[in-house]
C-alpha positions in Angstrom: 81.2 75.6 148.0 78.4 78.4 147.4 80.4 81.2 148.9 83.5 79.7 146.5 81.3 80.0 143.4 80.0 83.1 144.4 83.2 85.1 144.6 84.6 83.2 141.5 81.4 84.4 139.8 82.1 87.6 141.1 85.7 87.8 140.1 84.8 87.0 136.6 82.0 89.8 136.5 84.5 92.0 138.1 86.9 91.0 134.9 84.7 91.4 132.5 83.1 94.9 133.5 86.8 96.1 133.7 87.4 94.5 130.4 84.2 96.4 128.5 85.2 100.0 130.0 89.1 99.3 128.4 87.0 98.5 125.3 84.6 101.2 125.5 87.8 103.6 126.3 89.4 102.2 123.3 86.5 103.2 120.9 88.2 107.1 121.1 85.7 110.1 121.5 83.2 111.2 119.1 83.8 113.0 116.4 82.4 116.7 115.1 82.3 120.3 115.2 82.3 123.0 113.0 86.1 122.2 111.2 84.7 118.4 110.7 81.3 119.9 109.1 83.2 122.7 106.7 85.6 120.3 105.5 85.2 119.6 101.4 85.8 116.4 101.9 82.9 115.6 104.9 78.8 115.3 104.1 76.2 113.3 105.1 77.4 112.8 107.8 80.7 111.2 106.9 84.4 111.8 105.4 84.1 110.5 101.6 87.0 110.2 99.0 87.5 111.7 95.7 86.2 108.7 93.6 83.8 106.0 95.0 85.2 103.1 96.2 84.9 99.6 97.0 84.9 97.4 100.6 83.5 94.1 99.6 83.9 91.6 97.0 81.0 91.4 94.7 80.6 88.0 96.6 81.1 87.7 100.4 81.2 83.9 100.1 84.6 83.9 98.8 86.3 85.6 101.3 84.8 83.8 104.1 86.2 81.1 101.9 89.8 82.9 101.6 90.5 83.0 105.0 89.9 79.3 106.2 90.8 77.1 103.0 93.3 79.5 100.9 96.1 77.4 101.9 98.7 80.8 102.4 101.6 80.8 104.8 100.1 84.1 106.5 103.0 83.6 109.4 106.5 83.3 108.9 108.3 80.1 109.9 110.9 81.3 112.6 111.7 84.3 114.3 111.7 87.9 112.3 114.9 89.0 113.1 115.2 92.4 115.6 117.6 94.8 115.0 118.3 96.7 118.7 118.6 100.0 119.2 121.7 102.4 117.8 122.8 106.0 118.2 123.7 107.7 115.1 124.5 111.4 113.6 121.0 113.7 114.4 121.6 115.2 111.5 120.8 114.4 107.4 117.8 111.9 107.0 117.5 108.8 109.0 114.5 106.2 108.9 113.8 103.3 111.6 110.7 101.0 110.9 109.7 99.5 114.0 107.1 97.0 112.3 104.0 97.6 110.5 103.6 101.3 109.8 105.5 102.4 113.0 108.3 104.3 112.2 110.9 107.2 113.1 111.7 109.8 111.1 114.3 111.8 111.6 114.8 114.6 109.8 117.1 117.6 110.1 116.9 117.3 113.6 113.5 116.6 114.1 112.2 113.6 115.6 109.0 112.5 114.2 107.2 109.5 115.0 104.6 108.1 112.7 101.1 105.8 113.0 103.0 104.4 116.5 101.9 101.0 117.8 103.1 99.1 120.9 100.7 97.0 121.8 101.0 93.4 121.6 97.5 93.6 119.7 95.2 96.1 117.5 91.7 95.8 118.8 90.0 97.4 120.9 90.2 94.4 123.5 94.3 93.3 124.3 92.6 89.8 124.8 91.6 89.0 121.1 92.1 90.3 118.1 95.2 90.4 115.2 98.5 89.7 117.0 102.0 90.3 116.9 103.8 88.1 114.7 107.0 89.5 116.3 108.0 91.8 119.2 108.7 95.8 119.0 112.4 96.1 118.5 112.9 98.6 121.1 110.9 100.3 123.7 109.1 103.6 123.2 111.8 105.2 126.1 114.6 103.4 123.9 113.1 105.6 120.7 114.2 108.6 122.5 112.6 112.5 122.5 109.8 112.7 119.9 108.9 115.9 118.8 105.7 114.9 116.3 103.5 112.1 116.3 101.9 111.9 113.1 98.7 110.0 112.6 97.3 108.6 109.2 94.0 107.1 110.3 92.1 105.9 113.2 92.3 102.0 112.4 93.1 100.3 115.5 96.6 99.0 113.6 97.7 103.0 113.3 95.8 104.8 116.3 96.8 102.7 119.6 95.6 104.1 123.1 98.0 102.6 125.1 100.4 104.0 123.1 99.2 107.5 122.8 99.0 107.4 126.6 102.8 106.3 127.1 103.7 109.0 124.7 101.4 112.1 126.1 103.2 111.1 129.4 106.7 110.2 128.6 107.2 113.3 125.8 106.0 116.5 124.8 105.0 116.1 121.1 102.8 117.6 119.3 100.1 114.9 117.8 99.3 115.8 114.3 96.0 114.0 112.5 93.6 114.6 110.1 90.4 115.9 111.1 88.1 114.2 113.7 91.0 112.1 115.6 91.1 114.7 118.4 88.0 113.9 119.6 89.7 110.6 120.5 92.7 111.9 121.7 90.7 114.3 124.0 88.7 111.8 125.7 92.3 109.3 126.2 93.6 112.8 128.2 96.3 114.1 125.9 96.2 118.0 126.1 94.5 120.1 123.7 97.4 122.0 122.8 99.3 119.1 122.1 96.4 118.2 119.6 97.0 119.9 116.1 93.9 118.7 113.2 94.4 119.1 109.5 92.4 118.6 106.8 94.4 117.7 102.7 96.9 120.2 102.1 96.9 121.8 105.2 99.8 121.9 107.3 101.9 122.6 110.8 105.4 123.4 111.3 107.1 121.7 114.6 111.0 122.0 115.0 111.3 123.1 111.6 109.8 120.2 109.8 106.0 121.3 107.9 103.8 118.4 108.0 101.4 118.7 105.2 98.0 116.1 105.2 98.0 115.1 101.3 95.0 112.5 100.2 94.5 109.2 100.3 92.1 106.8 99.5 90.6 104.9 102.5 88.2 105.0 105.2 88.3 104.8 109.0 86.2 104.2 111.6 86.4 102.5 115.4 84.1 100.2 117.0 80.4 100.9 114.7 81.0 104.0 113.7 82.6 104.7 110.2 84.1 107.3 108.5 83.2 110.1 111.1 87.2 111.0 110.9 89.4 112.0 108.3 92.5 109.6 106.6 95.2 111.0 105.5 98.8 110.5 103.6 101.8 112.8 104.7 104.3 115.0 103.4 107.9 116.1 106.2 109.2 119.0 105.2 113.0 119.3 106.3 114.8 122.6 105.2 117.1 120.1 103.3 115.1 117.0 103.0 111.4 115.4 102.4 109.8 112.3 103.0 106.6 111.0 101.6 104.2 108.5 104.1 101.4 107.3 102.2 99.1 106.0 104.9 96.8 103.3 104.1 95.1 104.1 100.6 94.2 102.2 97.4 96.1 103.1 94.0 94.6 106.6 92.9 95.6 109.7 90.4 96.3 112.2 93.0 100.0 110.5 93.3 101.2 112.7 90.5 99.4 115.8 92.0 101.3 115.7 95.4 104.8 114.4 93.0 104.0 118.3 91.7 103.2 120.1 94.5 105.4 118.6 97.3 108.2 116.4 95.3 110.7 115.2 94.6 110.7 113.3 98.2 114.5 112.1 99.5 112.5 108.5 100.5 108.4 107.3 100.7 107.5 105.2 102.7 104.6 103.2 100.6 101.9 100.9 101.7 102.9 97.4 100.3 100.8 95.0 102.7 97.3 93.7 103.2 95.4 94.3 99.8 93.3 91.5 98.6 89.8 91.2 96.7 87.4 92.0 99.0 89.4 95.4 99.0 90.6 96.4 95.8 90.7 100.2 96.2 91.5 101.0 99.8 95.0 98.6 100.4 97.8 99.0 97.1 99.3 96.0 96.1 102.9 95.9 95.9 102.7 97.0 92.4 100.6 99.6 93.0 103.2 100.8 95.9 105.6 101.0 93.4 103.5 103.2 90.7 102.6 105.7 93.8 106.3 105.7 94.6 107.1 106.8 91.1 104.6 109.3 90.7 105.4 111.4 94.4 109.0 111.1 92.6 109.8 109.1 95.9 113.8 108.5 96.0 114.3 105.7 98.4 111.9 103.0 98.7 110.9 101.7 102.0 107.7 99.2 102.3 105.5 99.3 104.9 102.3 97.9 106.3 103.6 94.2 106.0 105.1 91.4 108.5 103.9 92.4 111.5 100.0 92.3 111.7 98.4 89.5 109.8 95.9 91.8 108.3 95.0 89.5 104.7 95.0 86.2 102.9 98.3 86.6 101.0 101.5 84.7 101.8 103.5 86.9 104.9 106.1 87.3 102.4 104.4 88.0 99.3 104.1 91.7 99.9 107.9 92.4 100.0 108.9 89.7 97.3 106.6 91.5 94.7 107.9 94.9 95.8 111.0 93.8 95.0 111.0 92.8 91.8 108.7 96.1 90.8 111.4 97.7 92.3 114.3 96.0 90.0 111.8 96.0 86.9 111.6 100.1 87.1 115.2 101.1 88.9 113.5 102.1 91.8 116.3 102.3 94.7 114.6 99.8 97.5 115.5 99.6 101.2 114.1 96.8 103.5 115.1 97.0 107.0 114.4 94.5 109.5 112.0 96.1 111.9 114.5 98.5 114.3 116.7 98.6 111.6 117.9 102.6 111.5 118.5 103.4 107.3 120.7 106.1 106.4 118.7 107.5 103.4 121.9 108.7 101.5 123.4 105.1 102.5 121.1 103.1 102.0 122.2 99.3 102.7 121.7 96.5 99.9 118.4 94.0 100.1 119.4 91.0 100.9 115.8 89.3 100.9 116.2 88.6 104.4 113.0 87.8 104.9 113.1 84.7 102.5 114.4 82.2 105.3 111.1 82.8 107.1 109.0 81.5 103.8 107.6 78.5 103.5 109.4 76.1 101.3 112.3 78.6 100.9 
């Protein structure tokens, strides 16, 4: 009986050990250097925004109080429909949203995959944590060559290890983030010249797309460390087409600026999901998703950052039914795919509120 216990004692220890260094590998590199210290936006220490913001409610209690008695149907009631893969024309403007942020631009014949995650959950640890409230569509070999990824932050629901790994050794893209996520791409093995840093309005050009970093209003930060990396919302540059991908951010007056410099965009992809109180100027409600659209003069509509993760105390459908009547309320062209769903920008299909069979009392 003592030499059972003993090995199940050691099996366990072996478990957890193995289960700390995925954690600690999941925690990315550490930040610096001298393009982190000369950046505008970076002192003290740490990345700041434009305007101050706020993290917290100016009481605690009442989240804590949110998120166990708030009485919101934060899941849907059946399955989110999953739309499987299709091959279409390479050319024009084509958009697939994969859940959450995850999604595939392509874009006068570039391939460019943004905030990709495939993990079942975004933590540090695959064994708690937010999970999937449905599966990926398709596989990352059924998404086909890649030649950007583009990161917005390092938030474990945008910057995935396992996924990054599967994509430095199943394509050759380029990874393009803001400032201070190489340090964690480095130390998960993806090659340094396959790592391309930007700070706001700087830009790269791969297969004839320029992706710009434009600002956003957010923080980032993995494990205890915060704001030792740069956040970022993105411009694609086609030579006949232009998308807009906000990132996560709070509502903000630089909208108009990057409408000016950058606009008008073919289609935006705008942050719609996961606002609440305790956060009222990092996550944009839907309304506020609208506005930003309007300002980058966006085009075509499509919401983001909602149904897959459950990320806040609002109803899992809220997020989509307010964007939708913004969108009707100011004659904003709207497209909600179900996640795999590939939209022809110049055809888009009609919303048909798909979603509203998976809300409660609907």
């Amino acid at each position: 009986m003592k030499k059972v216990t003993a090995a199940l004692f050691a099996l366990t220890a072996g478990a957890v050990a193995w289960a700390a260094r995925d954690v600690s590998l999941a925690l990315g590199g550490k930040p610096g250097g001298e393009r982190v210290r000369r950046s505008p936006r970076y002192r003290d220490g740490k990345f700041h925004n434009a305007a101050s913001t706020r993290t917290m409610p100016d009481g605690a209690a009442g989240t804590v109080r949110e998120m166990f008695f708030g009485g919101q149907q934060r899941r849907p009631v059946g399955e989110v429909p999953l739309i499987p893969p299709v091959v279409g024309a390479a050319d024009g403007l084509h958009i697939t949203w994969y859940g959450h942020a995850s999604t595939l631009v392509e874009i006068d014949g570039a391939r460019v995959l943004i905030d990709p995650v495939w993990s079942d959950r975004v933590s540090p640890s695959q064994m708690v944590g937010p999970r999937r409230l449905h599966s990926v569509p398709h596989s990352l070999r059924e998404v086909g060559r890649v030649d950007a990824v583009v990161i917005s932050h390092d938030h474990y629901d945008h910057l995935d290890l396992a996924t990054v790994r599967a994509l430095t050794g199943d394509t050759d893209a380029v990874f393009v983030v803001p400032l201070g996520i190489g340090a964690h791409l480095r130390r998960w093995d993806v090659p340094e010249h396959r790592i391309v840093e930007l700070d706001w309005d700087e830009s790269h050009e791969v297969a004839g797309v320029t992706l710009v970093a434009t600002a956003a209003q957010h923080f980032s930060g993995r494990g205890f460390q915060r704001d030792n990396t740069l956040w970022a919302s993105w411009v694609l540059k086609g030579p006949r087409h232009r998308v807009y991908y906000s990132g996560d951010t709070g509502y903000f007056d630089g909208y108009k600026r990057i409408g000016e410099e950058h606009g008008p965009f073919d289609a935006s992809l705008i942050q719609i999901g996961a606002y609440g109180p305790g956060w009222p100027d990092i996550h944009m409600t839907p309304e506020e998703g609208v506005e930003a659209h309007r300002d980058v003069r966006g085009g075509l509509l499509i919401p983001v950052h909602w149904a897959t993760f459950n990320l806040a105390f609002h109803d899992w459908s809220e997020p989509v039914d307010r964007v939708w009547r913004e969108a009707k309320a100011h004659g904003v062209p709207l497209a909600v795919p179900r996640p795999g769903e590939r939209i022809d920008v110049e055809q888009p299909p009609e919303v048909d509120g798909w979603w509203q069979a998976l809300a409660v009392g609907r």
